[in-house]
PLY file of the C-alpha trace (Angstrom):
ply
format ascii 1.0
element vertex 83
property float x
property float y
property float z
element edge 82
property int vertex1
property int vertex2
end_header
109.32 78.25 87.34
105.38 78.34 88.52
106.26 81.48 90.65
107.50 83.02 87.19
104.20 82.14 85.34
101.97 83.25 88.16
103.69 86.43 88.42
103.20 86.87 84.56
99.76 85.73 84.94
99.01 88.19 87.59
100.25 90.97 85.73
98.10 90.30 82.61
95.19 90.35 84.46
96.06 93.39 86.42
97.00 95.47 82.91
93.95 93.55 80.86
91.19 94.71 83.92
92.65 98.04 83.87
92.25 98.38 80.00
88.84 97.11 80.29
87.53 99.24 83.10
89.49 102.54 82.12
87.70 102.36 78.65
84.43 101.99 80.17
85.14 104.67 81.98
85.97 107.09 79.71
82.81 105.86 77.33
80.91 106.45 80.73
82.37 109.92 80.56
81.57 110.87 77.33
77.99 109.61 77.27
77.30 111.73 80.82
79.46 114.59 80.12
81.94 114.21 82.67
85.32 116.27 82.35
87.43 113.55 84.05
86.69 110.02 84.26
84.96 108.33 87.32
85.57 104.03 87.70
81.82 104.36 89.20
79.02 106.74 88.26
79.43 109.53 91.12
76.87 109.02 94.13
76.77 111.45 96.83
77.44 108.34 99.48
80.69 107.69 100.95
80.36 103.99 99.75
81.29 105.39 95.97
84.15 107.43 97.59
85.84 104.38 98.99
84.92 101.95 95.69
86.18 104.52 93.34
89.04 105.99 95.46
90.23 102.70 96.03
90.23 101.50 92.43
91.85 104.68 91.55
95.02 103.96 94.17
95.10 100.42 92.71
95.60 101.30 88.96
97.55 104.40 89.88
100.66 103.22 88.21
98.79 102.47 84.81
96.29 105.49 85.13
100.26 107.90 85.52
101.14 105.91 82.18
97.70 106.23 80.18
97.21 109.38 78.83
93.77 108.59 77.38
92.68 108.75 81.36
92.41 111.64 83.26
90.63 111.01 87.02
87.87 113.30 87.54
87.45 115.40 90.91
84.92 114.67 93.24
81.93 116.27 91.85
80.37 119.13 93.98
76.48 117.99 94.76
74.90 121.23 95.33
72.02 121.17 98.37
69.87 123.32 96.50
66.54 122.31 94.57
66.75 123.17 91.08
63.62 125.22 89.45
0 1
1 2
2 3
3 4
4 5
5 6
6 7
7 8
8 9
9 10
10 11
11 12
12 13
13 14
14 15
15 16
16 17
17 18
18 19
19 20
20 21
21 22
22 23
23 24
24 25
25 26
26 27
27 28
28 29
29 30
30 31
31 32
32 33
33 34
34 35
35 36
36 37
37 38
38 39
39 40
40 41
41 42
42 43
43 44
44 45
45 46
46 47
47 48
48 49
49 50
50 51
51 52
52 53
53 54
54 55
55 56
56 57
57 58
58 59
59 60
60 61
61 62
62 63
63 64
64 65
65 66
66 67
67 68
68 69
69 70
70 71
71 72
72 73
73 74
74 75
75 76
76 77
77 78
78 79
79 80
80 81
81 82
């Protein structure tokens, strides 16, 4: 019986933080213009590949169900100075 309610417990969280962060996400998107939507604000480091890659591959099965989120490429930072 507790394994039942921990399992349900587990779940909630794991589908409530995933409704929380995915709609911050896509408000993120909207205010900075981004054509996909990023967990973390893209940083040319490989710390933000790892955070947001990983966070992607954990909500993967809710992020194939949603179809208010759309994952965003990594963007391209160009080396050039702009004018």
């Amino acid at each position: 019986m507790f394994k039942n309610k921990f399992l349900a417990l587990v779940i909630i969280l794991y589908i409530g933080s995933y409704c929380i962060w995915s709609r911050i996400a896509i408000q993120q998107s909207e205010v900075y213009g981004f054509t996909g939507q990023y967990f973390f604000i893209p940083e040319p480091t490989w710390q933000w590949r790892v955070n947001n890659y990983s966070v992607v591959m954990m909500y993967y099965p809710l992020i194939f169900i949603d179809d208010d989120f759309h994952i965003a490429c990594e963007p391209s930072y160009s080396l050039q100075r702009g004018n």
